[in-house]
N, C-alpha and C positions, 0 to 999 in steps of 0.2 A: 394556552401559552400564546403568548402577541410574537406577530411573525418577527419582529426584532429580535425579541428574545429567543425563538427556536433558532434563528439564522447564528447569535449571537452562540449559543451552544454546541450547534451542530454541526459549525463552519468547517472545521477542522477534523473531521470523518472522514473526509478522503483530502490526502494530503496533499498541501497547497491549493485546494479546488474547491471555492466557498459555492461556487456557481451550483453545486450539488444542494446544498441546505434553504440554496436560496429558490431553486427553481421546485424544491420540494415543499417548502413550508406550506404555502397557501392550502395546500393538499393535508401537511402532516400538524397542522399546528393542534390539533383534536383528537392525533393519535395517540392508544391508551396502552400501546404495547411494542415491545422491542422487534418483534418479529415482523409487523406489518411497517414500521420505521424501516428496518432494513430492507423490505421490498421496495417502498415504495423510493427508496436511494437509491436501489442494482437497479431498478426499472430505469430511472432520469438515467443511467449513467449507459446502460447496454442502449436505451432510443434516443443518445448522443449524435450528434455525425461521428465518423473517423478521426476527423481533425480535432476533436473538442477529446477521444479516447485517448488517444495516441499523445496528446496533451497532458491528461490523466497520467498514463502512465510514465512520461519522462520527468512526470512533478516528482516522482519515489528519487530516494537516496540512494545512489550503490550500495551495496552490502558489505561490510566493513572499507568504507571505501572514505577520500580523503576527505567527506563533510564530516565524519563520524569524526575521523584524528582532529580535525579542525573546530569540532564542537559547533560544527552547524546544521545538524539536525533538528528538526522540532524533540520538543516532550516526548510527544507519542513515539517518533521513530526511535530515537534515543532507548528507551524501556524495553521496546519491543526490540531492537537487535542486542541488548543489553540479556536481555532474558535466555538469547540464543548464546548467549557467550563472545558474542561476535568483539565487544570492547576489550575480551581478554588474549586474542590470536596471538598463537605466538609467530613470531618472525616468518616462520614458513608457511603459516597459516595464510599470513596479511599478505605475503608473496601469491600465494595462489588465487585468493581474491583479488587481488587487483590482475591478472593476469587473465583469469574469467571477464572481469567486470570488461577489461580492453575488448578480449573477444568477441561478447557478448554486444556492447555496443556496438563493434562495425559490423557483425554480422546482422546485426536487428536495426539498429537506431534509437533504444531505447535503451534503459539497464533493464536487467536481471530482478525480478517481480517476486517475491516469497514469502507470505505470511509465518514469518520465521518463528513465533509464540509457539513453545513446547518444543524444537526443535535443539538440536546441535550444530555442530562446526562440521563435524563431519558430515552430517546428514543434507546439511544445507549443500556444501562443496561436493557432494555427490548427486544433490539433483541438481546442480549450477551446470554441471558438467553433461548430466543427461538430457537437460533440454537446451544445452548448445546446439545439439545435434537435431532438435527440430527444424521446421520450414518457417519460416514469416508467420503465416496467419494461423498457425496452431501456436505461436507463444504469444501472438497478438491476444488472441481467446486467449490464451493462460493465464496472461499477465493482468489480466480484467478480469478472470474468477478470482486469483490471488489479492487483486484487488479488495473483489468483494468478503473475500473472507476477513483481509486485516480490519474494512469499514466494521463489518460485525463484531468483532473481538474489542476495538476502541466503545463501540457503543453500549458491549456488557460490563467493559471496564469502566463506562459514566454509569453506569446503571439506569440507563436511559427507560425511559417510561416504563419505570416497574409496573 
C-alpha cells in the first residue's frame, strides 16, 4: 500500500491524531497483519514525548458528554459510545456524566478515557467513579492503554490487513 494511502486509511485509529498513521506508514505500509499494525501504532504512541500523549488523550470526547448531544463526534466515536448505550442515558444518567466528566477534568486535565465497546451505563459510571479516585499518572497510563485498546477495536472493525 502507498504511504498516501495507509496514512489516508489509517488516519483516524487514534482519534483526531493522523500524526500516528503518518509517522507509522513508512514502517507499516508492507504490514500483512492486524496484530503487528497495532504494535507498531502503541509503540509510535507510548515513544511520544508527554506533550504529544497528553494531546492524544484530550483529542477523546467525554462520555456522553455535550459533543455526543451536539452530534460532534466522529463516526468511530459515535458507534462506539453508541454500542454502550451511552446516546440512550436517561436524565439521571446524563446528570451523572457530566458531573464525573467536570470532576474528572479538574482533577486530571484530560477527560475520562474508556474503550466502552461491550460495556454498559452502569459499568462505565462505576469505573468513571473508580478511577476518579486514582493519582495523575496511574490514569495518565490508563487513559493510553484505554487508548490502545479502542485503536485495536476500530482497526478489527476496518478489517485491517486481514
Amino acid at each position: 500500500m502507498e504511504t498516501h494511502d495507509f496514512i489516508a486509511r489509517y488516519a483516524g485509529v487514534y482519534e483526531h491524531s493522523p500524526w500516528v498513521a503518518e509517522r507509522v506508514a513508512a514502517l507499516a505500509t508492507e504490514v500483512d497483519n492486524r496484530e503487528r499494525l497495532a504494535v507498531l501504532m502503541a509503540d509510535c504512541v507510548d515513544n511520544a514525548s508527554t506533550e504529544r500523549q497528553l494531546a492524544l488523550i484530550r483529542a477523546h470526547p467525554d462520555l456522553a458528554g455535550r459533543a455526543q448531544v451536539a452530534g460532534e463526534l466522529t463516526a468511530e466515536s459515535t458507534l462506539e459510545q453508541a454500542s454502550a448505550g451511552l446516546d440512550q442515558c436517561s436524565p439521571e444518567e446524563f446528570e451523572r456524566f457530566q458531573s464525573l466528566n467536570t470532576a474528572y477534568w479538574e482533577k486530571f486535565g484530560f477527560p475520562f478515557v474508556m474503550a466502552v465497546r461491550g460495556s454498559d451505563r452502569a459499568e462505565i459510571l462505576d469505573t468513571f467513579a473508580a478511577r476518579l479516585q486514582n493519582d495523575y499518572d496511574l490514569e495518565f497510563e490508563t487513559a493510553l492503554i484505554e487508548i490502545h485498546k479502542i485503536a485495536r477495536l476500530r482497526l478489527d472493525a476496518m478489517g485491517a490487513n486481514e
